[in-house]
C-alpha positions, 0 to 999 in steps of 0.5 A, spaced: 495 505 457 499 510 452 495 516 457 501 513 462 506 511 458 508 518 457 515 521 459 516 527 456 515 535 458 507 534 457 503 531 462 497 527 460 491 528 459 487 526 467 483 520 464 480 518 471 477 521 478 481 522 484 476 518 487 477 512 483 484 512 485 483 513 492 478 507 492 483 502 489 488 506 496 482 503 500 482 495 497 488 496 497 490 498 504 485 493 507 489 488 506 494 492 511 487 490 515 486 484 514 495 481 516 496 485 521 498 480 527 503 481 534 507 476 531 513 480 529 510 486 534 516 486 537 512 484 543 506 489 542 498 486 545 493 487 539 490 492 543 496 496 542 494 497 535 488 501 537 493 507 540 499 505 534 493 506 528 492 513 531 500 514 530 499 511 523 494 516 522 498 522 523 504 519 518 500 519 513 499 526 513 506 528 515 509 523 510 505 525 504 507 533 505 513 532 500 509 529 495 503 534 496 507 540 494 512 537 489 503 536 484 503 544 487 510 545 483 509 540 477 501 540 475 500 534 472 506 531 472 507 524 477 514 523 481 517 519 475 517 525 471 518 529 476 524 525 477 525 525 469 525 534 470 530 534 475 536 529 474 535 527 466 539 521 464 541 520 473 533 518 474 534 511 472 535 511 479 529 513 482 525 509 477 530 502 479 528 503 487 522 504 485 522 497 481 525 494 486 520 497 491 514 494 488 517 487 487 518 487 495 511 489 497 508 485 492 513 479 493 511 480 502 504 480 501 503 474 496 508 470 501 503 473 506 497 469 502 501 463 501 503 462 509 496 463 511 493 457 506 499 453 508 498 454 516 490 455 517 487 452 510 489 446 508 498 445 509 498 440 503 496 446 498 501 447 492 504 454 493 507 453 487 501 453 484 498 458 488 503 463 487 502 461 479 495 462 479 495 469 483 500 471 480 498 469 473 491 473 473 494 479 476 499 479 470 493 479 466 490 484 469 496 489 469 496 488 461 489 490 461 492 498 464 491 501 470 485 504 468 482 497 469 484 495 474 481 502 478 475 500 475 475 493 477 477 496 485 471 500 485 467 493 485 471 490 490 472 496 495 464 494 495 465 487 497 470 489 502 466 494 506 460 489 505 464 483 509 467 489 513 460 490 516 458 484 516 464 483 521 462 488 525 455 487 526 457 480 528 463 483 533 460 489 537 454 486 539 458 481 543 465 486 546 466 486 553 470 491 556 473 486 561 477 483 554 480 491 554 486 491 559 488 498 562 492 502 556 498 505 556 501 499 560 508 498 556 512 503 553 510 507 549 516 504 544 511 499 544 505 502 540 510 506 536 513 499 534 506 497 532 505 504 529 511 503 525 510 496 522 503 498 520 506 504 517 512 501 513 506 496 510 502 502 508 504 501 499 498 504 498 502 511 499 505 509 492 498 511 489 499 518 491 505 520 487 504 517 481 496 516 479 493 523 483 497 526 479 494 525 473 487 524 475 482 530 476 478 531 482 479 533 489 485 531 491 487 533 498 480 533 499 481 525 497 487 523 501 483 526 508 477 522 507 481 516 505 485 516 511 480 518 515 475 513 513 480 507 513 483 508 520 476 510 523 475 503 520 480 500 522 480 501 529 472 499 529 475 493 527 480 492 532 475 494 537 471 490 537 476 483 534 480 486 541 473 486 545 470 479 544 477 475 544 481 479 547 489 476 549 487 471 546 489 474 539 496 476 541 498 470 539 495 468 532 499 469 525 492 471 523 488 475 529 483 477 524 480 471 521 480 468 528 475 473 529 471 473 523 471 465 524 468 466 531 463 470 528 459 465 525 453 464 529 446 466 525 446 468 518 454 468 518 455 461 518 461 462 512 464 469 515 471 465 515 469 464 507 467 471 506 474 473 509 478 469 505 474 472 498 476 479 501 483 477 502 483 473 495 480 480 492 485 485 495 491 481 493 489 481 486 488 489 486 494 490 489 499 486 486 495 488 479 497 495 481 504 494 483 506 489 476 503 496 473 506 500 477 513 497 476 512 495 468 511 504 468 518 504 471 521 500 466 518 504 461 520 511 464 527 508 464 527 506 456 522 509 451 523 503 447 520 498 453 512 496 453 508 492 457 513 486 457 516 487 464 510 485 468 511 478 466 518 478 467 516 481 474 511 477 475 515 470 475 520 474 480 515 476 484 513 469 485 518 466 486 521 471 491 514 469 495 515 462 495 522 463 498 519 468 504 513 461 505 518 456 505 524 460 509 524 463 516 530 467 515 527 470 510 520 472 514 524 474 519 527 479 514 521 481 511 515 481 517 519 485 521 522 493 520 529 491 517 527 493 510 521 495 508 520 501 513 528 503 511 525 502 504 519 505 504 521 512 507 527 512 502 521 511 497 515 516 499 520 521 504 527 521 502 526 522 494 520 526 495 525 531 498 530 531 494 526 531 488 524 539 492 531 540 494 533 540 487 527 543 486 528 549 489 536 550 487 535 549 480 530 556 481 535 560 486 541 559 480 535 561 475 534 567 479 542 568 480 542 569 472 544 562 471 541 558 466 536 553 469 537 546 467 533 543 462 526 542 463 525 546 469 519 548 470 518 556 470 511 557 474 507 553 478 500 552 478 497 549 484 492 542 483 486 543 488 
């Protein structure tokens, strides 16, 4: 891990490919897939998603500019260093948010995995015991690096597109347009909400500014095949979920396996089981990702800490998600928009920009005669 422990002047050797990272993207966004429900759709059809995916497509592009040309200005620097040039001691800040960041999105689909094993598997389960055992094999995997954890996401990407196939193919050949009901119906408001909800769950955007730096490869390239190809994914498997059961599915918590139950017919017999090894592997990667993400910030906000932060993390992250399973405030909370849409654009919008405007005004008083602030960059190279 000492590649990614780096905070000073120096960036760090690239040690992975850009298409390693944008793989880990997928396993990890799947998991957007596989939760997303009308519940807390402020009243949004299923079908509604088909148009508000499209809408999710569109802010990805737009959200990631500032991002993008921060790695243009700062070669191979992640947005926590880059947050260390510009603003010195009074980037502790940055790196607190963004520690606090991944602990709520881990702690939201933790609590998402727990609600469905007490509502549709088995409602005796331990969640306490469940929370342990996730959240204890994903602390494991964080120790082990990030370099790892990419590397064991490569093989669970597989897994993913293998069970998302095979649902497609029992799905499709059974869709009827007469489950579609005409579009554009309800207010637009209504696909702009859902589009916002899936928008605001899309942590997978936290990859971008803090790996792609420090990979080699194509990395717009990268993001525009990754974002095409999961949402033309996704729509297919709204598509054909939509398709085959129609209305039905607007008032299940787990719309997604409801379907893949339906389609057990044939060779498919264990569909259902073959969703839940997707959703168990996913969660696995994502909340490895965020406890090593959220260790990182902790070092970037002191030399002398190392890997200890991710157990620390990993009991809070735990326990937070038994609080959201057990209390329907706190869901009300943390499925809808109040905090994690206003979280996430402070996050990957907000402080992008203000890291550009900084930027862009300690270089005009460089150019004044002014002495530049120290660390600033004094050229720019572009990533590819």
């Amino acid at each position: 891990m000492k590649q990614w422990d780096n905070t000073e002047k120096k960036a760090a050797p690239p040690i992975l490919y850009s298409s390693q990272v944008y793989i880990t993207m997928f396993v990890s966004q799947s998991l957007l897939l596989l939760t997303m429900n009308t519940v807390y759709g402020g009243g949004a059809r299923m079908q509604d998603f088909i148009i508000s995916v499209g809408i999710v497509f569109l802010l990805n592009l737009v959200s990631v500019i500032p991002s993008a040309i921060l790695m243009k200005l700062y070669p191979g620097k992640s947005i926590l260093e880059i947050a260390k040039t510009r603003m010195g001691r009074f980037a502790v800040i940055i790196n607190g948010f963004y520690l606090f960041y991944f602990i709520i999105m881990a702690s939201y689909y933790l609590s998402f995995f727990e609600l469905f094993l007490s509502n549709v598997l088995d409602p005796k389960v331990s969640l306490i015991l469940v929370s342990i055992s996730v959240i204890g094999v994903s602390a494991y995997a964080a120790w082990q690096g990030i370099e790892a954890v990419v590397r064991v996401a490569e093989l669970i990407a597989c897994i993913l597109v293998f069970g998302f196939v095979f649902l497609l193919l029992a799905l499709l050949p059974k869709v009827e347009s007469i489950e579609f009901l005409p579009f554009f119906e309800n207010n637009f408001s209504s696909y702009m909400t859902g589009a916002l909800l899936l928008f605001s769950r899309s942590d997978a955007l936290s990859m971008f500014g803090i790996l792609i730096p420090h990979t080699k490869g194509k990395k717009t390239t990268g993001f525009l095949v990754w974002n095409l190809a999961f949402y033309v994914l996704f729509t297919l498997v709204l598509i054909a979920c939509v398709g085959t059961m129609g209305g039905y599915l607007d008032h299940w918590l787990f719309p997604v396996y409801s379907a893949s139950a339906f389609a057990q017919t044939g060779l498919l017999q264990s569909m259902d089981a073959l969703f839940v090894a997707m959703w168990i592997c996913g969660l696995l990667i994502k909340l490895s990702m965020d406890l090593s993400f959220g260790s990182l910030c902790c070092r970037h906000i002191s030399h002398r800490v190392k890997k200890w932060p991710i157990f620390p993390m990993a009991g809070i992250i735990g326990f937070l998600s038994l609080l959201i399973c057990y209390f329907q405030n706190m869901q009300s909370i943390f499925f809808s928009l109040q905090l994690l849409f206003p979280v996430l654009l402070l996050g990957w919008i907000f402080i992008p920009v203000l890291l550009l405007i900084l930027h862009f005004l300690v270089k005009n008083k460089a150019g004044k005669g002014e002495k530049p602030h120290e660390g600033t960059e004094t050229s720019a190279k572009t990533t590819g």
